[in-house]
N, C-alpha and C positions, 0 to 999 in steps of 0.2 A: 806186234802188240794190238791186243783187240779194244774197240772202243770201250765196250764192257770196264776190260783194267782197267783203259785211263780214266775214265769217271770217277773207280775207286781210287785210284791215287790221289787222285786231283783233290776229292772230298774229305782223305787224308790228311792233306795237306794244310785243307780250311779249316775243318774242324778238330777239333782234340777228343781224348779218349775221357778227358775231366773237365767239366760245366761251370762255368762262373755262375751264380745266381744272385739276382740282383737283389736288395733286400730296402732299396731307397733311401742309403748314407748321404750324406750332401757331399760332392764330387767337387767342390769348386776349386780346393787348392791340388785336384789331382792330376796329373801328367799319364799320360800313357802314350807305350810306343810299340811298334810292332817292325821287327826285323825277321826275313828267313834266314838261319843264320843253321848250323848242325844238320840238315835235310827236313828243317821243319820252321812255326813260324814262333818266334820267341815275342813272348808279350812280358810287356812292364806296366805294373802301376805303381806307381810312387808318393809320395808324399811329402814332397820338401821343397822349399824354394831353389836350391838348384839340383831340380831331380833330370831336369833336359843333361845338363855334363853328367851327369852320375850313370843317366842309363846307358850314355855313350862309350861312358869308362867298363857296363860292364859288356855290353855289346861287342866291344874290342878285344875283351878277355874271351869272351865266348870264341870268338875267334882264330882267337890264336891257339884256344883248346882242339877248336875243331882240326884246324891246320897240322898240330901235333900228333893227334889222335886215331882218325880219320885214316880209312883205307880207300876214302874212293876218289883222292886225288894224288898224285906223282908225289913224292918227297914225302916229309914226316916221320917223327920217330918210330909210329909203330909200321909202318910199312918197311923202313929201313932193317927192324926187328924180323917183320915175315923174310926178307927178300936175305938176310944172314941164316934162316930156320936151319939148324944142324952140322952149320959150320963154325960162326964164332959170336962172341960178347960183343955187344952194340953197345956205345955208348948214351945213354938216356937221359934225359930231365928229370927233378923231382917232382914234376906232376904224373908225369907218363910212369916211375915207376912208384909212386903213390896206388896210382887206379888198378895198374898192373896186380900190386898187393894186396889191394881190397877184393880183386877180382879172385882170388886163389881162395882168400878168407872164406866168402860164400860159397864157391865151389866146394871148400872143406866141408862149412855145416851142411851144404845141402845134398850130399852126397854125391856131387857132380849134376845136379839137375841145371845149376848155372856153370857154364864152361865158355870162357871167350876162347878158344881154341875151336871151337865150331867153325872157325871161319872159313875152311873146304867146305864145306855142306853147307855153308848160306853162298859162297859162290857156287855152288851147282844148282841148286836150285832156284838160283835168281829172282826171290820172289820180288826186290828193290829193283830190279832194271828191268828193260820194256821188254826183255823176252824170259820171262819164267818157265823152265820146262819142271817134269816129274822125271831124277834119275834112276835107272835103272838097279834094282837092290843090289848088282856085283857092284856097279859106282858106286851105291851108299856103303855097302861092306867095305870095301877099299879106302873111302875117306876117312871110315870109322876110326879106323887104325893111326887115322893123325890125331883125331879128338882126345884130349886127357891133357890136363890143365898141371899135372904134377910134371909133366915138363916144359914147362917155365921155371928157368930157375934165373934168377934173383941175384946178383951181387949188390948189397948194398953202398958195399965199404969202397967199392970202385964206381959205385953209378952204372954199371950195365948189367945186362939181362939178355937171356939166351933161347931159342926153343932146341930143345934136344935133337929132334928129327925134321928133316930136311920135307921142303912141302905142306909144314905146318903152317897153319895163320891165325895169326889174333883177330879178335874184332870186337874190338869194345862197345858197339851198338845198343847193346843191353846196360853199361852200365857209364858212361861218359856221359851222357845228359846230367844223368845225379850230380856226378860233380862238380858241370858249368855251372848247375843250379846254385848247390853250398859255395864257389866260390861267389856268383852274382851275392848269395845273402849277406856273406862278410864284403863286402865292400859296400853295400849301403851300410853295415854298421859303422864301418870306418868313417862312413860321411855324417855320422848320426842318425840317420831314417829311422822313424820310429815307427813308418808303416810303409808297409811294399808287398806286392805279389807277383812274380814269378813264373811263367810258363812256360816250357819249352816243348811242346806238344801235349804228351801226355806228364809229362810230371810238373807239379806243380812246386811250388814252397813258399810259403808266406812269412814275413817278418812280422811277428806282434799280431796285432787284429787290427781292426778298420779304426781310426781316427776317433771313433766316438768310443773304442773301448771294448763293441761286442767284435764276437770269431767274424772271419770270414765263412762266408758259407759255399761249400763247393759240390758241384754236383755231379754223381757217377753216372756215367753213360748205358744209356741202353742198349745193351748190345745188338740186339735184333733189333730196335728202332732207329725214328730217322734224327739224321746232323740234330742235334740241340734238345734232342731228349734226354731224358734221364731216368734212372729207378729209386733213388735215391741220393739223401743228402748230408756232408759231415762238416764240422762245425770245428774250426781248426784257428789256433792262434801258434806261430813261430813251429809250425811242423810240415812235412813233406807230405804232398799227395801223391802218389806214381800208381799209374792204371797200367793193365796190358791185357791184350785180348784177342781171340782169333779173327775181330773185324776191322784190326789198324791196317793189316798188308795181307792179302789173299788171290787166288786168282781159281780160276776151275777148267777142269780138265775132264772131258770127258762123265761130266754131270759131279764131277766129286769134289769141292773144296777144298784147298789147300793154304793153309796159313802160316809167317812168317816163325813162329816160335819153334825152333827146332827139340826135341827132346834127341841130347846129347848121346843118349844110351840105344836110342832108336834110328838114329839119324833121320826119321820122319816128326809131321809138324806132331807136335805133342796130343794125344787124344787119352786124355787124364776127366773129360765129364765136365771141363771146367771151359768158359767162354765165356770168364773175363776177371781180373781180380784185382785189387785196390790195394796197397801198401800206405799206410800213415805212422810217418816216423820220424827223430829230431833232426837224420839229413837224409838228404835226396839221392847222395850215393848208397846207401843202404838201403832205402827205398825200390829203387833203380832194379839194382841185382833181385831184391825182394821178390820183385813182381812180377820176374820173370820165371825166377826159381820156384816159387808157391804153383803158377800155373802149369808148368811141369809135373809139379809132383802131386797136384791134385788134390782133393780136398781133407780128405784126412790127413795124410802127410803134409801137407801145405797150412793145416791150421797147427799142428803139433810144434812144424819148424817155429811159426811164431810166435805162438805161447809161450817157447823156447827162451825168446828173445826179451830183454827191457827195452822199453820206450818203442814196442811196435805192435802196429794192431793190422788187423788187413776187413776188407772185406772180398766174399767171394761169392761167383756168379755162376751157376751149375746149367747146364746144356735142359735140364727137365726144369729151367725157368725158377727155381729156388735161389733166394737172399741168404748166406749164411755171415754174420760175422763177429768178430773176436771178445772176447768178457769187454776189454777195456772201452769198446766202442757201444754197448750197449745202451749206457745215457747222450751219447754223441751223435749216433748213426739216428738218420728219420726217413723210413719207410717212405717214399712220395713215387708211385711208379704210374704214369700217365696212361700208360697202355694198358692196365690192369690185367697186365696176362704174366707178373711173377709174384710169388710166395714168399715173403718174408715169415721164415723158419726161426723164432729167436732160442731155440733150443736144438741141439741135434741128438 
């Protein structure tokens, strides 16, 4: 692994792909806490007098989602699921085959641009471990033939779930943060919290708005700029923010860049013109998949899918440095790019 990576992981790691911005609420009843917890750093702000056990309880939860979820430790339902691929039904949790579900649902709208069955083609090309190579397109043809998310099939009435073909793997990495998220928001609600925010890297979700009543205010990253910039700002009470972009996990080869987001139909990173795009919507699992799937398919296709949808808006980040985003965001979204080197387009 070259220094170069580890810099970019590292700064991965620190920063997120969505900006707090400060707005000068008074902070005095608030708690905040930071755990690494899924491969990244989970932030809390809360608002209650017992928000120290609250963030604990959902830290715990986080946890134990990860532990379930998660291929990149021994045990666990969904690895138990790859390691059965084309022999027989596993038995599952009602979380695991919850996400599983959700996971197929967007795979349906989006014509397969989200597919957790990618998970051969993110182990080959490693871009999460310290040796990333470029495989060779007979590897990529070869793995392709495991990708396709219509084999996952589903029992519900028994609780397991199966991959058809032997060699296939799940990896919920695109969409399992969404869900830690919505389960952290219902459990402040259970405690009563009438304000709280949310982070688990790139996705955010906030309960209500800030204490005094206005949104929180959340800021999208610059893609080409540096840790704590931004190009913009959206203005969110009780809704999901999920970023994703070709500068969370990269590495270069040979002078060429290569980024984590695999397009499913290509077995390479996705080069759709888009480098970076923002889902805002009522949860974070559908967020999650959102913002993987829009950046795949690019901007025409990726603003239709959402239009598509209720209660979701996106914004999007185009390679020629262009702002585009959705009707519903048009009194929400505020243009603020520090580097003045992108276009905010409110018409396309």
């Amino acid at each position: 692994m070259t220094k170069r990576f580890t810099v970019i992981i590292l700064s991965i790691v620190l920063c997120t792909s969505v900006l707090f911005v400060s707005c000068g609420y008074n902070s005095s009843d608030l708690y905040e806490t930071q755990e690494f917890l899924m491969g990244t750093v989970v932030l809390q702000k809360i608002y209650h007098e017992n928000a120290a056990e609250i963030a604990k309880e959902v830290n715990d939860r986080i946890a134990e989602i990860e532990s379930t979820m998660t291929i990149n430790k021994p045990g666990g339902e969904i690895n138990l699921l790859n390691d059965a691929a084309g022999k027989e039904y596993v038995k599952l949790g009602e979380d695991t085959l919850y996400v599983l579900d959700k996971a197929k649902q967007y795979a349906e709208i989006s014509n397969g641009a989200f597919d957790v069955t990618i998970g051969p083609l993110v182990k080959a090309w490693g871009v999460f471990t310290d040796n990333p190579r470029v495989p060779s397109k007979n590897e990529i043809d070869e793995l392709l033939k495991l990708v396709n998310y219509k084999d996952i099939n589903i029992d519900f009435e028994n609780s397991t779930a199966m991959l058809a073909k032997e060699g296939q793997i799940v990896d919920l990495g695109g969409i399992a943060k969404g869900f830690a998220a919505d389960e952290a928001v219902e459990i402040y609600k259970e405690h009563g919290v009438k304000s709280a925010l949310i982070s688990l890297g790139g996705n955010i979700f906030t309960l209500s708005g800030k204490p005094d009543g206005s949104p929180w205010m959340v800021g999208i990253r610059n893609p080409r700029g540096n840790d704590g910039s931004y190009i913009g700002i959206v203005r969110v009470k009780d809704k999901a923010v999920v970023s994703s972009g070709d500068y969370e996990r990269f590495f270069e080869k040979d002078g060429v860049r290569y980024h984590h987001i695999l397009d499913p139909k290509t077995g390479y990173p996705a080069d759709t013109g888009l480098i970076g795009t923002t889902i805002i919507s009522d949860f974070s699992i559908d967020a999650d998949a959102l913002s993987t799937a829009v950046f795949v398919l690019g901007l025409e296709e990726g603003m239709k899918l959402v239009e598509s949808l209720d209660g979701v808006d996106a914004v999007f980040i185009t390679a020629d440095k262009k702002i585009y985003v959705t009707d519903g965001l048009k009194d929400t979204f505020i243009f603020k790019d520090e580097s003045k080197e992108f276009e905010y387009v409110e018409k396309r």
